[in-house]
One Martini backbone bead per residue (centre of mass of N, CA, C, O) as a GRO file, in nm:
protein
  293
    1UNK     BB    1  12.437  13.475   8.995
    2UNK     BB    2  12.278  13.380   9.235
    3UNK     BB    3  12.026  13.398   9.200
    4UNK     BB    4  12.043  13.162   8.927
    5UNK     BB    5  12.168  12.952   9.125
    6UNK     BB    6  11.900  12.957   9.310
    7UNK     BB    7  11.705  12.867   9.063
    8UNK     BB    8  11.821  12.620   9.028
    9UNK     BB    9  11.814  12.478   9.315
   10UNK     BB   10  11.524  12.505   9.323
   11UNK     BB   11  11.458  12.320   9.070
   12UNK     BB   12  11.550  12.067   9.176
   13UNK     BB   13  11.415  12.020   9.420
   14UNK     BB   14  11.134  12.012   9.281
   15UNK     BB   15  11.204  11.749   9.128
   16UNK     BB   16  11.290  11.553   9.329
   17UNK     BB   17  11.035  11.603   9.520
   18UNK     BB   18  10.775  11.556   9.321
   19UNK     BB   19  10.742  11.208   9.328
   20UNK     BB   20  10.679  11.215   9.624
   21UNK     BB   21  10.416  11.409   9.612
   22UNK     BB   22  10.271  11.266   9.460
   23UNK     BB   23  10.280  10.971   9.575
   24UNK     BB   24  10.137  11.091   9.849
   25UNK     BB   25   9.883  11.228   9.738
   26UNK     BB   26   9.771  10.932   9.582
   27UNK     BB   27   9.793  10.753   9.844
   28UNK     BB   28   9.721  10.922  10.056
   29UNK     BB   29   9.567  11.200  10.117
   30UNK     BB   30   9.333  11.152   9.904
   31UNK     BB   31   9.205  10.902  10.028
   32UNK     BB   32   9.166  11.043  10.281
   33UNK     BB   33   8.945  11.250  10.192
   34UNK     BB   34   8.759  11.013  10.048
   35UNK     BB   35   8.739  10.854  10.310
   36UNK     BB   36   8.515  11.101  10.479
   37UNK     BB   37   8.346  11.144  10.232
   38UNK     BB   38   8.216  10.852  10.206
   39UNK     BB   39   8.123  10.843  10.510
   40UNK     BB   40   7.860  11.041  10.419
   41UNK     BB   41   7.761  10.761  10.291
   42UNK     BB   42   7.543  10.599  10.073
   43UNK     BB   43   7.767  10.260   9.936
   44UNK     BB   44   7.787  10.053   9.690
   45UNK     BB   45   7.994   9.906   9.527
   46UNK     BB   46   7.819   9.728   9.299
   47UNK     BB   47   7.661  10.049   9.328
   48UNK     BB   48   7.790  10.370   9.179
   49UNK     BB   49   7.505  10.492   9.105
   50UNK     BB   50   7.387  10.465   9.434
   51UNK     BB   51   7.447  10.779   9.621
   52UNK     BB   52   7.336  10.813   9.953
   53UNK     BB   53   7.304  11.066  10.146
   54UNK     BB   54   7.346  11.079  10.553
   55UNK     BB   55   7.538  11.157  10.688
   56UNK     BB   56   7.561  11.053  11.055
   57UNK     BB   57   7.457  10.785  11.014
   58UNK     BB   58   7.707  10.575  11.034
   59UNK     BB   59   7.837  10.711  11.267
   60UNK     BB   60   7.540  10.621  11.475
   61UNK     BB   61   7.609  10.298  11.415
   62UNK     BB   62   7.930  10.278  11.505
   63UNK     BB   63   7.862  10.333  11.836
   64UNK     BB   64   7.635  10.087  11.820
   65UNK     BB   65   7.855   9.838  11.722
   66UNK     BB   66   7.995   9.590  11.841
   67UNK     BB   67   8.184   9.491  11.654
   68UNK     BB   68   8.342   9.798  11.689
   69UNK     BB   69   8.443   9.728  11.944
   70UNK     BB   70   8.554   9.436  11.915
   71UNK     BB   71   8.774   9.555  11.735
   72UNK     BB   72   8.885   9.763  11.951
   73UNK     BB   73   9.011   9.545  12.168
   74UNK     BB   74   9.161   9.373  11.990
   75UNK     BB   75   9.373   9.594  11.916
   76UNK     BB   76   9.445   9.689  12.187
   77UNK     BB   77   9.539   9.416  12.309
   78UNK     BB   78   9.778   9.391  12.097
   79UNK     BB   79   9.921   9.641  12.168
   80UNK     BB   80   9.997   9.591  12.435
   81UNK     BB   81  10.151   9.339  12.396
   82UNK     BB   82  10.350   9.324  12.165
   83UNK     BB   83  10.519   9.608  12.206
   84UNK     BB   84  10.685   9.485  12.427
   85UNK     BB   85  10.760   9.229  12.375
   86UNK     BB   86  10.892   9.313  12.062
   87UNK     BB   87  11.090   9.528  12.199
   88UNK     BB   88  11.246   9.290  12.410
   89UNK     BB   89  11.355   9.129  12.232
   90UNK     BB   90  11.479   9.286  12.023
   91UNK     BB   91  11.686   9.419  12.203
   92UNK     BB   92  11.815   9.098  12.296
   93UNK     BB   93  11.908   9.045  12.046
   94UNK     BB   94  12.114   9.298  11.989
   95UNK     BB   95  12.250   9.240  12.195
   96UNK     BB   96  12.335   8.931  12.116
   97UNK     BB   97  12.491   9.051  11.828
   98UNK     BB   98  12.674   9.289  11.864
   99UNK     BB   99  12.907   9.104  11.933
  100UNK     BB  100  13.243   9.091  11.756
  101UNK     BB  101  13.214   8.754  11.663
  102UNK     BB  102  13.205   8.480  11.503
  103UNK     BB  103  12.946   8.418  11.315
  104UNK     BB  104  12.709   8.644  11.415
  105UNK     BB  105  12.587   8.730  11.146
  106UNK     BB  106  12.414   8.437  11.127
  107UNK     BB  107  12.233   8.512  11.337
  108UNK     BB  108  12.120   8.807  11.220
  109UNK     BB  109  11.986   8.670  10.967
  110UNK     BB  110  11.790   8.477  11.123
  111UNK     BB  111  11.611   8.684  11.242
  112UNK     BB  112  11.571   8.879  10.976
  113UNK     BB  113  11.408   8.635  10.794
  114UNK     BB  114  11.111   8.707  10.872
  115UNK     BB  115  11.124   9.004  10.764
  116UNK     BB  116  11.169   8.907  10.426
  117UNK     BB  117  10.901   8.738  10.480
  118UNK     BB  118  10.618   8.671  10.379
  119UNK     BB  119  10.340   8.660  10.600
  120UNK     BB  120  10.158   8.417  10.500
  121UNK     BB  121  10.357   8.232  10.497
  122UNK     BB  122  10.376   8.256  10.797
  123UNK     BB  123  10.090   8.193  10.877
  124UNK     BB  124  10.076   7.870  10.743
  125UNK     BB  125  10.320   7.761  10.916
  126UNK     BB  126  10.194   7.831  11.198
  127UNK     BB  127   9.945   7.675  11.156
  128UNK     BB  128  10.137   7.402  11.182
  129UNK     BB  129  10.221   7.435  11.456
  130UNK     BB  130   9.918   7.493  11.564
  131UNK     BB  131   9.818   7.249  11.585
  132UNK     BB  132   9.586   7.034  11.731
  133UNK     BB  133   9.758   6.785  11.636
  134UNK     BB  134  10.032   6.607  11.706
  135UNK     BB  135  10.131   6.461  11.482
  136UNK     BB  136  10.122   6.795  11.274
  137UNK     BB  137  10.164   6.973  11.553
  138UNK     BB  138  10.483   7.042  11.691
  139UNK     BB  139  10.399   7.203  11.975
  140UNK     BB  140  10.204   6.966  12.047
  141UNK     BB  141  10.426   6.739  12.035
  142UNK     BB  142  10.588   6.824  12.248
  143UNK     BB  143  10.319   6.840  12.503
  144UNK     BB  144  10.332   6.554  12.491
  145UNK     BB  145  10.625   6.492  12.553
  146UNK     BB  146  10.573   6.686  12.834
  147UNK     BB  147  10.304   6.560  12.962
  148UNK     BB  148  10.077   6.752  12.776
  149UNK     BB  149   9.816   6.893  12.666
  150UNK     BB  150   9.648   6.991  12.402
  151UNK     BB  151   9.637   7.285  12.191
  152UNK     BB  152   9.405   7.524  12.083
  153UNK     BB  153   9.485   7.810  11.956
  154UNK     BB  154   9.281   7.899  11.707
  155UNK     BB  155   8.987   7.786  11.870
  156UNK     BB  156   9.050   7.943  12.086
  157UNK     BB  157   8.946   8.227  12.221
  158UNK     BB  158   9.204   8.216  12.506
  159UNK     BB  159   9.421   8.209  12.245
  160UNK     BB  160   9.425   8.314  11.965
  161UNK     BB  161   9.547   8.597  12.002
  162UNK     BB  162   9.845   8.496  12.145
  163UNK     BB  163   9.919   8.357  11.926
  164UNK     BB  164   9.953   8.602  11.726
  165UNK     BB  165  10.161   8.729  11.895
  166UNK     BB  166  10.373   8.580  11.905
  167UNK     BB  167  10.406   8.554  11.589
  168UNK     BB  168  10.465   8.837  11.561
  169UNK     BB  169  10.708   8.922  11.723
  170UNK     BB  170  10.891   8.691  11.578
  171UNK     BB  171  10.870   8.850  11.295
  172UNK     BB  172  10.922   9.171  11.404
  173UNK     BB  173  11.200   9.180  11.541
  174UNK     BB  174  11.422   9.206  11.321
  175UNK     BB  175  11.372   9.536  11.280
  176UNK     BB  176  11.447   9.636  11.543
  177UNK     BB  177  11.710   9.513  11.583
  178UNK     BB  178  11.864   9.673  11.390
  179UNK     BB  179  11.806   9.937  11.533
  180UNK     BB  180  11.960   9.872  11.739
  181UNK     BB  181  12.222   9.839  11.654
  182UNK     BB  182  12.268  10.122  11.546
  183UNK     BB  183  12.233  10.248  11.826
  184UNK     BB  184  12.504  10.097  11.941
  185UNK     BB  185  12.714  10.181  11.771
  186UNK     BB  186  12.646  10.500  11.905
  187UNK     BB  187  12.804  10.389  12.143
  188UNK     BB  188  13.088  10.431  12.301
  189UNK     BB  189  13.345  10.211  12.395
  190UNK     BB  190  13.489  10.392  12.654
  191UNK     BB  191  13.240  10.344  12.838
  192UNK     BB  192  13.268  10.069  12.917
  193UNK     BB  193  13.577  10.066  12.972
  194UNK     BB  194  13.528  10.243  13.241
  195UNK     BB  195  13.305  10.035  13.357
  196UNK     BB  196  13.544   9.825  13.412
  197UNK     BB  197  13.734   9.985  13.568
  198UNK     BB  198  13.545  10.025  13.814
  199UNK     BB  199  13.343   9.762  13.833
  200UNK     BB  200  13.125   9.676  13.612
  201UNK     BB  201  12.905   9.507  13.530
  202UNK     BB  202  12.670   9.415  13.278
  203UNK     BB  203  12.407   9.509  13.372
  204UNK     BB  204  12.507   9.785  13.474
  205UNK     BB  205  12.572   9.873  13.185
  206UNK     BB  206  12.272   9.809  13.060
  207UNK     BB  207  12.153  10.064  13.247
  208UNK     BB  208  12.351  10.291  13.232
  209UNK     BB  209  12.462  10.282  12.900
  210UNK     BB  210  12.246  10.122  12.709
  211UNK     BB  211  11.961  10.262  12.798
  212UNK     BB  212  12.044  10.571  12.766
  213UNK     BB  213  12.184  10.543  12.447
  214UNK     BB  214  11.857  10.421  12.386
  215UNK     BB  215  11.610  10.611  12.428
  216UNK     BB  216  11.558  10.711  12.103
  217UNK     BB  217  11.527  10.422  12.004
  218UNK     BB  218  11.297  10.348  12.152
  219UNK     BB  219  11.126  10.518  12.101
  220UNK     BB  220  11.086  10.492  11.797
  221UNK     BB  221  11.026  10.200  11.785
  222UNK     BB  222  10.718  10.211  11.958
  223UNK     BB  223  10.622  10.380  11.766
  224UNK     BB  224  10.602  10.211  11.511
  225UNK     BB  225  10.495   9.954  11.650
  226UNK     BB  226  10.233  10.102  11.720
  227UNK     BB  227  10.132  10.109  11.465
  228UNK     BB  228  10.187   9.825  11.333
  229UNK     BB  229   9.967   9.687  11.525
  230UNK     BB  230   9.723   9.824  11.441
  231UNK     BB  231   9.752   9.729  11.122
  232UNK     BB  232   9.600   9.427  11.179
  233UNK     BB  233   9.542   9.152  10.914
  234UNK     BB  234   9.716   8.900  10.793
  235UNK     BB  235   9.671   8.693  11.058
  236UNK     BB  236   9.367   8.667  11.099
  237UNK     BB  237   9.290   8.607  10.807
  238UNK     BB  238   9.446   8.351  10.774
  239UNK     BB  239   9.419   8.188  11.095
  240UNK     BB  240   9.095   8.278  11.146
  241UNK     BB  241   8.884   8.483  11.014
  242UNK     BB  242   8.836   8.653  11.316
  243UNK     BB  243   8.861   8.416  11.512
  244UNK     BB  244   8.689   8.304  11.756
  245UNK     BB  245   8.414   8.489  11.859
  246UNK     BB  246   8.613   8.746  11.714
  247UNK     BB  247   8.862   8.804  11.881
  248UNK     BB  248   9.070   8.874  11.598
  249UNK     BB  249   8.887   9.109  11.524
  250UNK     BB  250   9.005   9.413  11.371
  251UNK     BB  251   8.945   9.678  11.245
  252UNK     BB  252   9.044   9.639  10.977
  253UNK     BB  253   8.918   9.400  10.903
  254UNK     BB  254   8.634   9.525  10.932
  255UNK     BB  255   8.638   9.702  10.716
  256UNK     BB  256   8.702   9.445  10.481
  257UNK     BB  257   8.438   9.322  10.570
  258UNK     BB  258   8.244   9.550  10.491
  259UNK     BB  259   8.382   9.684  10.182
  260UNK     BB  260   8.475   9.355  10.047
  261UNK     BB  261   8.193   9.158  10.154
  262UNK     BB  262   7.944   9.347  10.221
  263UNK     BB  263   7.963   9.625  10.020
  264UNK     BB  264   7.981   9.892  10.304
  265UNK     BB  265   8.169  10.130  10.184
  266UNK     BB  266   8.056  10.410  10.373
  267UNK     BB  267   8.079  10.259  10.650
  268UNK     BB  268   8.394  10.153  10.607
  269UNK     BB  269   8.483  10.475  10.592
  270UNK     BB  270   8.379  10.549  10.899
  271UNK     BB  271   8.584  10.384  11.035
  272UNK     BB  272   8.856  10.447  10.888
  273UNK     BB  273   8.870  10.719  11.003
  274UNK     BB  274   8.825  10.678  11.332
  275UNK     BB  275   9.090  10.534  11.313
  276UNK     BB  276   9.263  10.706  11.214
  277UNK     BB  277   9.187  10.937  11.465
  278UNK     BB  278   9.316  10.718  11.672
  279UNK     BB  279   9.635  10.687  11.548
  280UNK     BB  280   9.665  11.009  11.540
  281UNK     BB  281   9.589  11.034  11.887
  282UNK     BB  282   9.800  10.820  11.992
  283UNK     BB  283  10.100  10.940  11.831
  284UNK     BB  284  10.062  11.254  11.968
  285UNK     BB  285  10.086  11.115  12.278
  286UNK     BB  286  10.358  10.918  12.269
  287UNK     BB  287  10.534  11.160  12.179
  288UNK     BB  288  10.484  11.363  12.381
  289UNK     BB  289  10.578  11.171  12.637
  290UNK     BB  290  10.861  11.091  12.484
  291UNK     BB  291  10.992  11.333  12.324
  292UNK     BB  292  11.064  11.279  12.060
  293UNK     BB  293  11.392  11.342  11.848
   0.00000   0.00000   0.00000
């Protein structure tokens, strides 16, 4: 009786998780190692029955070209700049709207409604706010009016990707917020009280009680933050398309214009691979150092 109860449990098991295993394998799984294997030839899209095996040519092409090295640099300083950034924002945020008065709910909206907003949406939005004209881009319309010149954010090598860090924290913060949110939940509110009676301030408690409680959510954050940070490609693409002077073009663009632009869709793979494994070894330094749970 038990073995068949096991057995039938066992087969429940591999039910529902076939689905998934599936569409991992199908979506993931595959398309990693097929484009490890692509990565090793020489492959136009265009022309599919044309592929001729190069070796490591790709690759030594790769770490020849100037291009990806400067889609490495700006994405790397994209990602230094955002993640911290928009950790403290949206933390700063969910400090600010979790207690529990009347109408907050409706802050909490506010906050987390450009994440449920398509992207293209949003940095279309930005481009009208970014304008360089004051009579109809609202912020330099603002610094015209605080006695300030007009900037041009997206035309500007020494601007255009700050202007994007800036508008990705403001769209990506509220995805943050929530798990902050939960996060602080799940501190006792004893501990505040106790620290009340004993005459600790706001800040006192922010420090010793609220973000030692949440020092598991903020590695999470972190986390998850610096991957999707690596994988920046539908602001610069609508906002700047990889400029001015290259400044915006990250390396996932630079796959997509390798590989679905200018058709080298072989060299595109040896691209993506090596992002790839920097993606994945740069999320298990990070992971190692704060030792996430």
């Amino acid at each position: 009786m038990t073995k068949k109860s096991f057995s039938t449990q066992q087969l429940s098991g591999y039910l529902m998780t076939g689905p998934a295993v599936i569409l991992l394998m199908a979506f993931l799984i595959i398309p990693i190692i097929l484009t490890i294997y692509f990565s090793f030839f020489t492959y136009q899209v265009m022309r599919p029955d044309n592929i001729i095996f190069s070796g490591l040519k790709n690759y030594s092409k790769l770490f020849k070209d100037k291009n990806f090295w400067q889609g490495l640099q700006n994405t790397v300083y994209f990602t230094l700049l955002v993640v911290p950034f928009q950790t403290s924002l949206a933390l700063a945020l969910a400090v600010l709207v979790s207690a529990r008065k009347k109408g907050v709910s409706v802050f909490r909206t506010m906050y987390f409604s450009p994440q449920v907003t398509s992207m293209v949406v949003i940095a279309i939005l930005w481009i009208i706010l970014y304008n360089s004209n004051p009579s109809s881009g609202l912020i330099n319309a603002l610094l015209v009016k605080l006695g300030m010149k007009p900037i041009n954010f997206l035309n500007d090598p020494k601007t255009a990707m700050n202007a994007i860090i800036f508008m990705s924290a403001w769209q990506g913060a509220g995805y943050q917020m929530m798990i902050f949110l939960a996060g602080l939940n799940g501190i006792p509110s004893d501990q505040y009280e106790a620290a009340s009676v004993d005459g600790a301030n706001k800040v006192q408690q922010f420090l010793f009680i609220t973000l030692p409680g949440l020092a598991n959510t903020i590695k999470y954050v972190l986390m998850i933050t610096l991957i999707q940070a690596m994988k920046l490609f539908t602001q610069p693409y609508i906002m700047t398309h990889g400029g001015p002077q290259n400044r915006t073009k990250t390396l996932v663009y630079y796959i997509y214009e390798q590989g679905f632009q200018k058709g080298n869709f072989g060299y595109a793979c040896a691209v993506a691979a090596i992002f790839f494994f920097i993606v994945v070894g740069q999320s298990m330094i990070v992971k190692k150092l704060t030792k996430t749970n």
